[in-house]
Chimera marker file (.cmm) of the C-alpha trace (Angstrom):
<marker_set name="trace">
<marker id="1" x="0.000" y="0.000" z="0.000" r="1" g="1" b="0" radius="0.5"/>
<marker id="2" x="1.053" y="3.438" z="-0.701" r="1" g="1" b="0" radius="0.5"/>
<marker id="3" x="1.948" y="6.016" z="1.877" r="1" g="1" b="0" radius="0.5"/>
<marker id="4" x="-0.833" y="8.032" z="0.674" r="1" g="1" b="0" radius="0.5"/>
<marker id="5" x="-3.889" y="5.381" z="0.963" r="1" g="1" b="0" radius="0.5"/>
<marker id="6" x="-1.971" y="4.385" z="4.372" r="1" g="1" b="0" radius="0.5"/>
<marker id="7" x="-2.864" y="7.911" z="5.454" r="1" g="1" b="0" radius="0.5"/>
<marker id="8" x="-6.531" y="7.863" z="4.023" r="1" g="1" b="0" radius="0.5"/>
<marker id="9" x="-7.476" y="4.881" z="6.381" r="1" g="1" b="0" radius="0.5"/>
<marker id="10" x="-5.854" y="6.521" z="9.200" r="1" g="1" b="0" radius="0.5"/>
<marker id="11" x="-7.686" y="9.448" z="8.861" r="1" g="1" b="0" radius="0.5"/>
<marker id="12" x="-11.094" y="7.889" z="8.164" r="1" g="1" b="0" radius="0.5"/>
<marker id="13" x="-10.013" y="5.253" z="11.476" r="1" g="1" b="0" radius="0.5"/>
<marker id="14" x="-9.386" y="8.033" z="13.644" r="1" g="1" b="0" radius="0.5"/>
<marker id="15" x="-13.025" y="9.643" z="12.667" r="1" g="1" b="0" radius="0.5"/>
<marker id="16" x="-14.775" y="5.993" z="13.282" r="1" g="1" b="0" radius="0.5"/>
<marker id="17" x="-12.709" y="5.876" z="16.570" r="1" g="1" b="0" radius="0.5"/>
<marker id="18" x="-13.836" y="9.347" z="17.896" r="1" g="1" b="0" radius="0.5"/>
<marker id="19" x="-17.623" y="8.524" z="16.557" r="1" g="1" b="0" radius="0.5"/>
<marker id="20" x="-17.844" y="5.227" z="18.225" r="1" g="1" b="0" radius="0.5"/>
<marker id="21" x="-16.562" y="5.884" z="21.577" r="1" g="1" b="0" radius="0.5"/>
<marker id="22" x="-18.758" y="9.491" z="21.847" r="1" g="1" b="0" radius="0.5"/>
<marker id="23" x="-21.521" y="6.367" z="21.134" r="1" g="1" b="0" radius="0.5"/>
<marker id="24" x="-20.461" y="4.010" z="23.467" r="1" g="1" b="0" radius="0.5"/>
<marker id="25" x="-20.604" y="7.135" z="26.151" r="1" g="1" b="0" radius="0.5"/>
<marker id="26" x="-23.509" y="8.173" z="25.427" r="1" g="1" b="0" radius="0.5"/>
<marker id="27" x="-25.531" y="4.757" z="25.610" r="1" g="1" b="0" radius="0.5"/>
<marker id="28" x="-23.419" y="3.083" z="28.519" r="1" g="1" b="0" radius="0.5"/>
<marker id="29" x="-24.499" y="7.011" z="30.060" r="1" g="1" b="0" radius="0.5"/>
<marker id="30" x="-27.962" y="6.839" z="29.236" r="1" g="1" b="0" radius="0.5"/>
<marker id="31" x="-28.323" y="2.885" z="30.683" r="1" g="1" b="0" radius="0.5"/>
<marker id="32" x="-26.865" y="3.710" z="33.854" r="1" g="1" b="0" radius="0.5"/>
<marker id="33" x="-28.386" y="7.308" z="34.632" r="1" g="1" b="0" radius="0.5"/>
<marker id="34" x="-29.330" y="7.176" z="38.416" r="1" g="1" b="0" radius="0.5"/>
<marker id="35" x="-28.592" y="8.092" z="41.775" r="1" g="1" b="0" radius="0.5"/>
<marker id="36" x="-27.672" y="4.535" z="43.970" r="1" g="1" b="0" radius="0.5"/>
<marker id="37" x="-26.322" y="1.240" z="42.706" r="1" g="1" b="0" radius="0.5"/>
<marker id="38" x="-29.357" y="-0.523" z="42.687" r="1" g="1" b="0" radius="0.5"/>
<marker id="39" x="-31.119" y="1.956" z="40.414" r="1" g="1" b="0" radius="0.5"/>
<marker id="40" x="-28.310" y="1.590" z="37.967" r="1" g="1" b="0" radius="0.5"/>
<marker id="41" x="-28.439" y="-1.666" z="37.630" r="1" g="1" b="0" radius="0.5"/>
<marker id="42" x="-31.739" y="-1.816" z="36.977" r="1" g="1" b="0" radius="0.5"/>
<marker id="43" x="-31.799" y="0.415" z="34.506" r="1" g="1" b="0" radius="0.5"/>
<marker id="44" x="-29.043" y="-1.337" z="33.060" r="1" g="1" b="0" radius="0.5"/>
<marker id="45" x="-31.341" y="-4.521" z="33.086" r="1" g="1" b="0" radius="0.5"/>
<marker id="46" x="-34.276" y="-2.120" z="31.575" r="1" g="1" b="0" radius="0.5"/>
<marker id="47" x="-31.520" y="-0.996" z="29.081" r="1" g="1" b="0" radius="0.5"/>
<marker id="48" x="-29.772" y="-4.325" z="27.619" r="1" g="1" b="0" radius="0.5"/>
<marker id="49" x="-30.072" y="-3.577" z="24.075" r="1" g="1" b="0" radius="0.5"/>
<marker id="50" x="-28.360" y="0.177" z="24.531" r="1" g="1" b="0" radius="0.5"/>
<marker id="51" x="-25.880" y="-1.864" z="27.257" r="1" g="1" b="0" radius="0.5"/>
<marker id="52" x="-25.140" y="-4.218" z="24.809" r="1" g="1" b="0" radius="0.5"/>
<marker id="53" x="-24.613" y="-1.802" z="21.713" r="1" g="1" b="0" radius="0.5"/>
<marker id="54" x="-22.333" y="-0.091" z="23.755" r="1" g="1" b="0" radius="0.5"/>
<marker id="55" x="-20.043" y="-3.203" z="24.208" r="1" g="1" b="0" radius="0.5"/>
<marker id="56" x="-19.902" y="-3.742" z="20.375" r="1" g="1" b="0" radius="0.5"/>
<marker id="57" x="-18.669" y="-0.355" z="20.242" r="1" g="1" b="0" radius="0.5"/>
<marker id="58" x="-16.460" y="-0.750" z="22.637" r="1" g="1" b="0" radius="0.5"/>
<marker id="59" x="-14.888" y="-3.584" z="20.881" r="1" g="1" b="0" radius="0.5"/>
<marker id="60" x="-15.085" y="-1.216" z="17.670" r="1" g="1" b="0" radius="0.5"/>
<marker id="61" x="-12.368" y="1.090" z="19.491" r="1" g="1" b="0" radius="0.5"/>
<marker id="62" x="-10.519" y="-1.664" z="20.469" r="1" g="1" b="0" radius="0.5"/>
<marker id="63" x="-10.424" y="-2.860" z="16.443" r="1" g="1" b="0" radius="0.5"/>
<marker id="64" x="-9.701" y="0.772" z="15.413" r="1" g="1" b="0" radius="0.5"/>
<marker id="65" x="-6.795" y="1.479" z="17.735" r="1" g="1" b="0" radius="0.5"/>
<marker id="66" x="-5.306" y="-1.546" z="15.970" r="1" g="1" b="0" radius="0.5"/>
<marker id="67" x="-5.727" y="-0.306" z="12.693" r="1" g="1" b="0" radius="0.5"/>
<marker id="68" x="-4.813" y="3.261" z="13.537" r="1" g="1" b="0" radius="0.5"/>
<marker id="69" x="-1.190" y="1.284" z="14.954" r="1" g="1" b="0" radius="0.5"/>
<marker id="70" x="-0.524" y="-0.691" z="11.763" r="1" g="1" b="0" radius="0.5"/>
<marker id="71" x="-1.558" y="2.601" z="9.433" r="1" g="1" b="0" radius="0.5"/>
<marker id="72" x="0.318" y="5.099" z="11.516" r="1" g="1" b="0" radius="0.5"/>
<marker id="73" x="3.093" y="2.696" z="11.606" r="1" g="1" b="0" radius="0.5"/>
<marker id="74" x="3.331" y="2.149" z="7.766" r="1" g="1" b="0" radius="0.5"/>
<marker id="75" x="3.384" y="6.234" z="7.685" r="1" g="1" b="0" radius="0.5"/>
<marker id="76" x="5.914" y="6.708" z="9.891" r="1" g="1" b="0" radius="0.5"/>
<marker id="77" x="8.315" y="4.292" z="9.405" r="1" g="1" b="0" radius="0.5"/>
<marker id="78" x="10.222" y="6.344" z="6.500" r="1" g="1" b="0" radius="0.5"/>
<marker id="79" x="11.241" y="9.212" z="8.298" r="1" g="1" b="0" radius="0.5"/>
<marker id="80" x="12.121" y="7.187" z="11.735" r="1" g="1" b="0" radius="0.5"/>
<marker id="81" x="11.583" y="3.471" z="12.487" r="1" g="1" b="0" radius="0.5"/>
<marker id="82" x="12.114" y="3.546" z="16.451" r="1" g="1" b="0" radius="0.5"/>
<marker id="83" x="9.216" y="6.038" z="16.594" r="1" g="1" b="0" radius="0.5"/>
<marker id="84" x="7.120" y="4.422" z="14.724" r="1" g="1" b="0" radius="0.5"/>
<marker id="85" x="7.625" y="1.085" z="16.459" r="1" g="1" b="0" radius="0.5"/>
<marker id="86" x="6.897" y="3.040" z="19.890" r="1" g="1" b="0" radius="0.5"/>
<marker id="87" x="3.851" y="4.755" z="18.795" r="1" g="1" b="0" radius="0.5"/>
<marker id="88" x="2.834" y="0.891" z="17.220" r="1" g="1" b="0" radius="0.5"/>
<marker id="89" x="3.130" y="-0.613" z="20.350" r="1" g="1" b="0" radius="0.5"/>
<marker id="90" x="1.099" y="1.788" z="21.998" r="1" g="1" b="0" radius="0.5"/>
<marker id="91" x="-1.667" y="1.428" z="19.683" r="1" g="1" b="0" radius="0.5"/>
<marker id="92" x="-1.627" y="-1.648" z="20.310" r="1" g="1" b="0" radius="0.5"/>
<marker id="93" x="-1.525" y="-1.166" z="23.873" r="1" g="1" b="0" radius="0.5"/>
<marker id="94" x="-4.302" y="0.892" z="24.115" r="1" g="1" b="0" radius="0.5"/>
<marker id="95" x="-6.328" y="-1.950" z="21.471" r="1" g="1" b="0" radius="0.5"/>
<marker id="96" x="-5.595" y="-4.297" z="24.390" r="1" g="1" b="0" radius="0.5"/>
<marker id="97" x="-6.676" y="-1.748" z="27.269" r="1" g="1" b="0" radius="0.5"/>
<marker id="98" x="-9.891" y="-0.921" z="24.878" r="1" g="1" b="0" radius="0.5"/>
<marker id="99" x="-11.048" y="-4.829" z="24.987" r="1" g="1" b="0" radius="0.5"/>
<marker id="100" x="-11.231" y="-5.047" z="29.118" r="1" g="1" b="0" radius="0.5"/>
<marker id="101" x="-14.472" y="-1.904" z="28.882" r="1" g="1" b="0" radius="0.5"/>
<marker id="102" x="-16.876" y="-4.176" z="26.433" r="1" g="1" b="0" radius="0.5"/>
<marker id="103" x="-16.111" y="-7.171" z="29.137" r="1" g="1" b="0" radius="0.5"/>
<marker id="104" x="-16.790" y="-4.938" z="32.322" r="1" g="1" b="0" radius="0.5"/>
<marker id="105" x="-19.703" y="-3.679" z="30.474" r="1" g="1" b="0" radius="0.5"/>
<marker id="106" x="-21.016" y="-7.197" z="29.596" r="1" g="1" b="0" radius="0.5"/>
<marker id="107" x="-20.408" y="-7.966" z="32.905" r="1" g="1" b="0" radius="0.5"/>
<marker id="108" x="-22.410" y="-5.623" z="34.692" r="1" g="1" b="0" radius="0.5"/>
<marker id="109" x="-25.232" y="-6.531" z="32.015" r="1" g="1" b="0" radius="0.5"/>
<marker id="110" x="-24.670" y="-10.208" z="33.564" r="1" g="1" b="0" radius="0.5"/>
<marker id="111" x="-24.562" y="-9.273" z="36.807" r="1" g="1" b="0" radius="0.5"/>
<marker id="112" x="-27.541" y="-6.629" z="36.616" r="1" g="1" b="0" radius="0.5"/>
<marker id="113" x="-30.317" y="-9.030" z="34.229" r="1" g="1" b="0" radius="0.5"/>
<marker id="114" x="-29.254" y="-12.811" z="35.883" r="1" g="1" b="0" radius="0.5"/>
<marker id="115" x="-31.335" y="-14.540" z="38.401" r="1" g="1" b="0" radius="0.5"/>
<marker id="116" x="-29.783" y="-18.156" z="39.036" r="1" g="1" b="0" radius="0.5"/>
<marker id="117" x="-33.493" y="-19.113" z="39.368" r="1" g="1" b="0" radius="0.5"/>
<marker id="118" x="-34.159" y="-17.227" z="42.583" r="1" g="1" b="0" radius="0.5"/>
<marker id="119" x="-36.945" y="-14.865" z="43.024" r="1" g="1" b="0" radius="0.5"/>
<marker id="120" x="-34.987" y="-11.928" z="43.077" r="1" g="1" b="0" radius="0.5"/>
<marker id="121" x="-31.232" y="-10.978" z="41.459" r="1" g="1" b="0" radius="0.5"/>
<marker id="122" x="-28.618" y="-11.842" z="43.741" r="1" g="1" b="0" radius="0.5"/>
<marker id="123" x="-27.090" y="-7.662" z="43.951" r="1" g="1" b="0" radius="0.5"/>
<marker id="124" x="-30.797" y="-7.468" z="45.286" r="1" g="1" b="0" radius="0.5"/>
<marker id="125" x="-29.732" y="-9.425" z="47.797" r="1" g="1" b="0" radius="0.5"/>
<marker id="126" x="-26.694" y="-7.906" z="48.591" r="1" g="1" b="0" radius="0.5"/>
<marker id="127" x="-27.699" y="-4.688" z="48.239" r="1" g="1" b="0" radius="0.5"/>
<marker id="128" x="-30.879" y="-5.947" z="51.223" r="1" g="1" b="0" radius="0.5"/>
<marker id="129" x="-28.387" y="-7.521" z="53.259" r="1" g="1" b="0" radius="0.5"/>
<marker id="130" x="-26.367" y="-4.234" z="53.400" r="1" g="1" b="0" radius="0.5"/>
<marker id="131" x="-28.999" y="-1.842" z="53.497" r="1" g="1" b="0" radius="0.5"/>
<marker id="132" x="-30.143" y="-4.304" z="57.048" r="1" g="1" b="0" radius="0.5"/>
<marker id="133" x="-26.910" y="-4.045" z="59.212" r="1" g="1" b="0" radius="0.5"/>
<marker id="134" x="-25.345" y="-7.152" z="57.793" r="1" g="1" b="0" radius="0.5"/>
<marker id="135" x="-22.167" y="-5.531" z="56.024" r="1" g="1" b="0" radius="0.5"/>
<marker id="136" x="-19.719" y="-7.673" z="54.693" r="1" g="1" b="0" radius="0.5"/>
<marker id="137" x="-16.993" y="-5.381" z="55.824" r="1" g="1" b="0" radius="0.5"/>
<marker id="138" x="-18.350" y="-5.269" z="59.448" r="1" g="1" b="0" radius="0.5"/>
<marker id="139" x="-18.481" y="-9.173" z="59.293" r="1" g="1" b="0" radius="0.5"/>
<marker id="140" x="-14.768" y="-9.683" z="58.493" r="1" g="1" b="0" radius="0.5"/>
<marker id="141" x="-13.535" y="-7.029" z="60.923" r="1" g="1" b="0" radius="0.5"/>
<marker id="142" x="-15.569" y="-8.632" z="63.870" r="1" g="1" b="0" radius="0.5"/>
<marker id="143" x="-13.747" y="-11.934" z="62.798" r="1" g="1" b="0" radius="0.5"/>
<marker id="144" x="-10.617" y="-10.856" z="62.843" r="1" g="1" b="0" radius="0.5"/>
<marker id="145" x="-10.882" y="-8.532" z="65.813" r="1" g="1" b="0" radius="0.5"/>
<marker id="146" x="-8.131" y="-8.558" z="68.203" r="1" g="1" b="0" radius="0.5"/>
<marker id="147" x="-8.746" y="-11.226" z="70.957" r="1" g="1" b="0" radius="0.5"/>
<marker id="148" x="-10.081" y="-9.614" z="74.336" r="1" g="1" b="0" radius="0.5"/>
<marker id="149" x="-8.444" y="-11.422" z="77.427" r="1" g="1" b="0" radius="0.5"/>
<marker id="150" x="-8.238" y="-10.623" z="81.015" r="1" g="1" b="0" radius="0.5"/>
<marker id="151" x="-3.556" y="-10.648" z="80.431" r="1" g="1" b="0" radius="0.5"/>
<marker id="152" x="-4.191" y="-7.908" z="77.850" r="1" g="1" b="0" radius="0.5"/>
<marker id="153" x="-6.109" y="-5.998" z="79.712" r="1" g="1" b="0" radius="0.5"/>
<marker id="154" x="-4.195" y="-6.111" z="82.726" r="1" g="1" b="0" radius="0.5"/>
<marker id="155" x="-1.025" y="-5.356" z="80.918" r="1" g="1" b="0" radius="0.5"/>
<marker id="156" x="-2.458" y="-2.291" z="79.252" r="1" g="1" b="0" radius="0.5"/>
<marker id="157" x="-4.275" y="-0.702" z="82.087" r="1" g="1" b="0" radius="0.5"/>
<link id1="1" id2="2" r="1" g="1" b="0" radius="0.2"/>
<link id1="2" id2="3" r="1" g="1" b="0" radius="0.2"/>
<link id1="3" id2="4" r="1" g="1" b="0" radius="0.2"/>
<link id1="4" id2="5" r="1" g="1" b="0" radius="0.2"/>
<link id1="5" id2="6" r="1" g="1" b="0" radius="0.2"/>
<link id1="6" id2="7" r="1" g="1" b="0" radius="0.2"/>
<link id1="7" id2="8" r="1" g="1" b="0" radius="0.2"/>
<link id1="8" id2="9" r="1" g="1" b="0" radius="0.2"/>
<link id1="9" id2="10" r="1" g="1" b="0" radius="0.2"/>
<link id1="10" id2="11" r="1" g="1" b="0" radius="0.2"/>
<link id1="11" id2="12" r="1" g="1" b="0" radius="0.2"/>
<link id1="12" id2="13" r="1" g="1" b="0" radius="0.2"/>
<link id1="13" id2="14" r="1" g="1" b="0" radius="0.2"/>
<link id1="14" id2="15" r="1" g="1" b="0" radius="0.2"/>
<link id1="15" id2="16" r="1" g="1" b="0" radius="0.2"/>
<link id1="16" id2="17" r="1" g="1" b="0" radius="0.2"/>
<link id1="17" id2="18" r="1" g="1" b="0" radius="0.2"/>
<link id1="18" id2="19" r="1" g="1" b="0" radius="0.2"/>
<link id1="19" id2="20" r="1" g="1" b="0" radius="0.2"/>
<link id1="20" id2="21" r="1" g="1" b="0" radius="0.2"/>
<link id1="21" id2="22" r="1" g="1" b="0" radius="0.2"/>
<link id1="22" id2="23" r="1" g="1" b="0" radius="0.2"/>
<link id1="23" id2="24" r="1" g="1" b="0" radius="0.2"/>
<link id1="24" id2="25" r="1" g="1" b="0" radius="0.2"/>
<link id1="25" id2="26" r="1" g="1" b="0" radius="0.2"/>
<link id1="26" id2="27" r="1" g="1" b="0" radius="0.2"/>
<link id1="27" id2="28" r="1" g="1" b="0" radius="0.2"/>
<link id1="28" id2="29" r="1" g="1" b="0" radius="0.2"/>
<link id1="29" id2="30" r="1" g="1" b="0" radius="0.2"/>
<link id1="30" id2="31" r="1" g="1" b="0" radius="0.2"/>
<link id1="31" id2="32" r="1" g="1" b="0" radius="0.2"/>
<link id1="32" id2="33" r="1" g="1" b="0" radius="0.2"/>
<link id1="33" id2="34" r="1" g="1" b="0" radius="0.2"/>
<link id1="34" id2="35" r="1" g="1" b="0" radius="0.2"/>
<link id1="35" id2="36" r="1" g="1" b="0" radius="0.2"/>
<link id1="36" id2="37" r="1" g="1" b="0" radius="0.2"/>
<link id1="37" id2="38" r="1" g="1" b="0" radius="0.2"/>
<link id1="38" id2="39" r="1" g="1" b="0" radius="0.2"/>
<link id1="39" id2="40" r="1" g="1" b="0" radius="0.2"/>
<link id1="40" id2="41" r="1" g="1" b="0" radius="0.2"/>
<link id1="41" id2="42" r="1" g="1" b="0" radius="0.2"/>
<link id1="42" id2="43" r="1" g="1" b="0" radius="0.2"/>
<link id1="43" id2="44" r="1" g="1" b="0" radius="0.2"/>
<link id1="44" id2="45" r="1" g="1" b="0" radius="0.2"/>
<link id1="45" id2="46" r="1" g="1" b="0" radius="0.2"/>
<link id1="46" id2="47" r="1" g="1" b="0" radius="0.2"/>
<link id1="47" id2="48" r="1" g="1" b="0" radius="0.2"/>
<link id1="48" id2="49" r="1" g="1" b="0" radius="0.2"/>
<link id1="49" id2="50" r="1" g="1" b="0" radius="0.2"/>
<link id1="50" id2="51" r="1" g="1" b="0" radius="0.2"/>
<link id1="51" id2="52" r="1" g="1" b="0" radius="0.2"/>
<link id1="52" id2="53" r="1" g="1" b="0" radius="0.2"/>
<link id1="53" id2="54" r="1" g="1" b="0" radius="0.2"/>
<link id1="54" id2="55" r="1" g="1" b="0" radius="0.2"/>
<link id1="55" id2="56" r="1" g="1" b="0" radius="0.2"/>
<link id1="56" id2="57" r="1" g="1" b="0" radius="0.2"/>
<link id1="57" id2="58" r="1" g="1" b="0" radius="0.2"/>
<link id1="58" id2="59" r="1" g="1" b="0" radius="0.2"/>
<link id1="59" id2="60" r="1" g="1" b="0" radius="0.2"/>
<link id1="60" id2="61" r="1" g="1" b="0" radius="0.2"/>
<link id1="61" id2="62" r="1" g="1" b="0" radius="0.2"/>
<link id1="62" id2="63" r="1" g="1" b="0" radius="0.2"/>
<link id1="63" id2="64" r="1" g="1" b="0" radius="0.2"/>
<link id1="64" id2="65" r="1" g="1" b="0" radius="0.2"/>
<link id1="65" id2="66" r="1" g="1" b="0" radius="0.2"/>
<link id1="66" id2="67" r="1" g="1" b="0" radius="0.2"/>
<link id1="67" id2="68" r="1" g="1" b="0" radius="0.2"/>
<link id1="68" id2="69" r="1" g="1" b="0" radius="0.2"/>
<link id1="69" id2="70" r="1" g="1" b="0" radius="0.2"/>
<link id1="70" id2="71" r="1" g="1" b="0" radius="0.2"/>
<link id1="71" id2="72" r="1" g="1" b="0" radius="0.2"/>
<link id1="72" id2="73" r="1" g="1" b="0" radius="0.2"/>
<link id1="73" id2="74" r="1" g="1" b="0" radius="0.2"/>
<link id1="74" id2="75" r="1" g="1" b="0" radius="0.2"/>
<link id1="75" id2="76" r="1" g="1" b="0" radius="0.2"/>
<link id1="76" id2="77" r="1" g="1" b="0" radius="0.2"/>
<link id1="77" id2="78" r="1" g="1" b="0" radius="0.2"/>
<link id1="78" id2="79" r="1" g="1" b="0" radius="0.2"/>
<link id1="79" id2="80" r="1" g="1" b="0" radius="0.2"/>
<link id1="80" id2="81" r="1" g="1" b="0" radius="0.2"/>
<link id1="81" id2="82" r="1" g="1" b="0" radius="0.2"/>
<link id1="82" id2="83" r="1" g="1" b="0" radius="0.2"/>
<link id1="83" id2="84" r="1" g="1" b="0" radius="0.2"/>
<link id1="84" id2="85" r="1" g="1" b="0" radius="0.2"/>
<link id1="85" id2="86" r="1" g="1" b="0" radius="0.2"/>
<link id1="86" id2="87" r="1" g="1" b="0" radius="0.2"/>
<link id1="87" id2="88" r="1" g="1" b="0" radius="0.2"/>
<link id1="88" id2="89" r="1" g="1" b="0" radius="0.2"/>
<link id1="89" id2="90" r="1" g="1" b="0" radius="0.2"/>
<link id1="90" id2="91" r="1" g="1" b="0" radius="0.2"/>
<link id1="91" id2="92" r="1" g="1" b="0" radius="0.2"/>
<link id1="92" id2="93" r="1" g="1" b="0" radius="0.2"/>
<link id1="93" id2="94" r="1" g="1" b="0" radius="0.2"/>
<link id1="94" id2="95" r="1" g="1" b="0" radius="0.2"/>
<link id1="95" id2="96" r="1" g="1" b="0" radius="0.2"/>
<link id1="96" id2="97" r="1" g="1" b="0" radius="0.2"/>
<link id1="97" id2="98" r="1" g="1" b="0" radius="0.2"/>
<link id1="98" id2="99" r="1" g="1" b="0" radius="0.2"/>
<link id1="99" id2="100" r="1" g="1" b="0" radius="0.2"/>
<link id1="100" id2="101" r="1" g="1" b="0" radius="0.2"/>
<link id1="101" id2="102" r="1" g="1" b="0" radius="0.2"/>
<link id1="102" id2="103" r="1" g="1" b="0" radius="0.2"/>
<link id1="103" id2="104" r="1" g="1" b="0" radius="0.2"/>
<link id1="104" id2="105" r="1" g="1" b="0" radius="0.2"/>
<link id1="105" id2="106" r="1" g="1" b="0" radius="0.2"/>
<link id1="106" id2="107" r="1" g="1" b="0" radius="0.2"/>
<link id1="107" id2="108" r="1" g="1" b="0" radius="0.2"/>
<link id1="108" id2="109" r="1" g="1" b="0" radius="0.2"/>
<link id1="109" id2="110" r="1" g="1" b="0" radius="0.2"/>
<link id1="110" id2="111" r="1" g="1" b="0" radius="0.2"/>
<link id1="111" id2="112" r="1" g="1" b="0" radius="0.2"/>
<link id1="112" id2="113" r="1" g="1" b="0" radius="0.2"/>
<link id1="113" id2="114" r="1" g="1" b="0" radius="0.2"/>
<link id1="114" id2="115" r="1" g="1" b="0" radius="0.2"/>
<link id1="115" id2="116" r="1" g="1" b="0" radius="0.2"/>
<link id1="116" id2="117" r="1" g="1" b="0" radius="0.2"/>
<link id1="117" id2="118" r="1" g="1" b="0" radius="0.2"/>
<link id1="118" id2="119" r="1" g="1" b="0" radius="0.2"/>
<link id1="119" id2="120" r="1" g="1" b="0" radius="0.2"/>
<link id1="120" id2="121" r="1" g="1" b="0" radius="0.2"/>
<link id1="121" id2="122" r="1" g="1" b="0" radius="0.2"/>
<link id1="122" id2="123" r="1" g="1" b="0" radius="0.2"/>
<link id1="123" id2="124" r="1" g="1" b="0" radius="0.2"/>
<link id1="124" id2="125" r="1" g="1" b="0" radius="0.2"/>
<link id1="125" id2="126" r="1" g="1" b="0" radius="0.2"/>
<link id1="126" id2="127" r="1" g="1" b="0" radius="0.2"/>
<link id1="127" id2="128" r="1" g="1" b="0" radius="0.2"/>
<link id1="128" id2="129" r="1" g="1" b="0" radius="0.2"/>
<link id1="129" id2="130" r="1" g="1" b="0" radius="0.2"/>
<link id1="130" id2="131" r="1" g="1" b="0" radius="0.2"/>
<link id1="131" id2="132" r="1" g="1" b="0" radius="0.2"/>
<link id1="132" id2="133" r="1" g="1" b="0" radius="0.2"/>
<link id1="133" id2="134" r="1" g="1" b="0" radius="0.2"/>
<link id1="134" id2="135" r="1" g="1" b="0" radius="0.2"/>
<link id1="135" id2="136" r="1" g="1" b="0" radius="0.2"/>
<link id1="136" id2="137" r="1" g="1" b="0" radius="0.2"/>
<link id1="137" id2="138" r="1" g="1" b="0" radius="0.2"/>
<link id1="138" id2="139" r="1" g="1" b="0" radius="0.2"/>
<link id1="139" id2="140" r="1" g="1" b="0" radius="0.2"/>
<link id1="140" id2="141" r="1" g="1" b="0" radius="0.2"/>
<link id1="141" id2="142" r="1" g="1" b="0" radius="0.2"/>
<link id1="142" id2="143" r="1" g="1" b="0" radius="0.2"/>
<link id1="143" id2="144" r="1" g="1" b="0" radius="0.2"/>
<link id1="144" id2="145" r="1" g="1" b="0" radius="0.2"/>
<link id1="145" id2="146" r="1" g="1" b="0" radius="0.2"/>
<link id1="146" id2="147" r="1" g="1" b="0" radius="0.2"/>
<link id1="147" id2="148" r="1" g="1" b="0" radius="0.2"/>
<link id1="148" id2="149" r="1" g="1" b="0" radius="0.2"/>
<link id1="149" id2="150" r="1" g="1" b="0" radius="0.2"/>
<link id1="150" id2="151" r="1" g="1" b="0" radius="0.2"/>
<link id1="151" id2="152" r="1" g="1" b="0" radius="0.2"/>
<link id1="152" id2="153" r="1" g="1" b="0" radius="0.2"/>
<link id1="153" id2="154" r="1" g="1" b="0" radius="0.2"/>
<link id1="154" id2="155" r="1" g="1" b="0" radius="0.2"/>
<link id1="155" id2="156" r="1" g="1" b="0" radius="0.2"/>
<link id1="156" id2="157" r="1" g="1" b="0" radius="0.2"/>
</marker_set>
């Protein structure tokens, strides 16, 4: 490929990449507009189709910072390799980075529409648990509490 068409497909990548991730924003924003935890998620369960187009976009940022590395690469290369294999690894870098959002994304979608077969989703659950006294964090630091006995206290006081 010429230099020239190398630089038309970078161009046209970098205008895909800006358009897709102002997209993924603005649907991943729109799913999970609310105030606590449990109102996001269910309006991330209310919203799977907008969650879920916003994890193919996602991965659509992760395919065009690939593209923009090998492009930008065969541009650069001429005037000085080193750079160019610096600014291709971190293209690709960034490709790699760009693939963990679609997965966190899906993820929350999992976590936010499954039910296991209970009544209720199990971050309902959690979230009750929590909102009755039952912390998680309050558990574990009760269980590993210092031990109370009468030598301590003797020695301290």
């Amino acid at each position: 490929m010429t230099s020239a068409t190398n630089a038309r497909i970078a161009g046209s990548t970098y205008l895909l990449y800006i358009a897709a991730g102002v997209a993924e924003l603005v649907l991943f924003g729109r799913a999970t507009n609310a105030e606590s935890m449990v109102a996001k998620l269910e309006r991330i369960a209310q919203n799977a189709s907008d969650v879920h187009m916003a994890a193919v976009l996602g991965l659509l940022t992760c395919f065009a910072a690939l593209v923009l590395g090998v492009t930008l690469y065969a541009v650069t290369r001429v005037e000085d390799e080193d750079l160019a294999i610096l600014a291709l690894s971190c293209r690709v870098g960034e490709g790699i980075l760009n693939a963990l959002g679609p997965l966190t994304v899906l993820g929350l979608l999992w976590l936010a529409t499954a039910d296991m077969g209970l009544r209720t989703p199990r971050w309902a659950r959690f979230f009750s648990r929590s909102a009755a006294g039952a912390r998680p964090s309050a558990q574990l630091s009760s269980r590993w509490a210092a031990p109370s006995s009468p030598i301590c206290s003797s020695a301290a006081g």
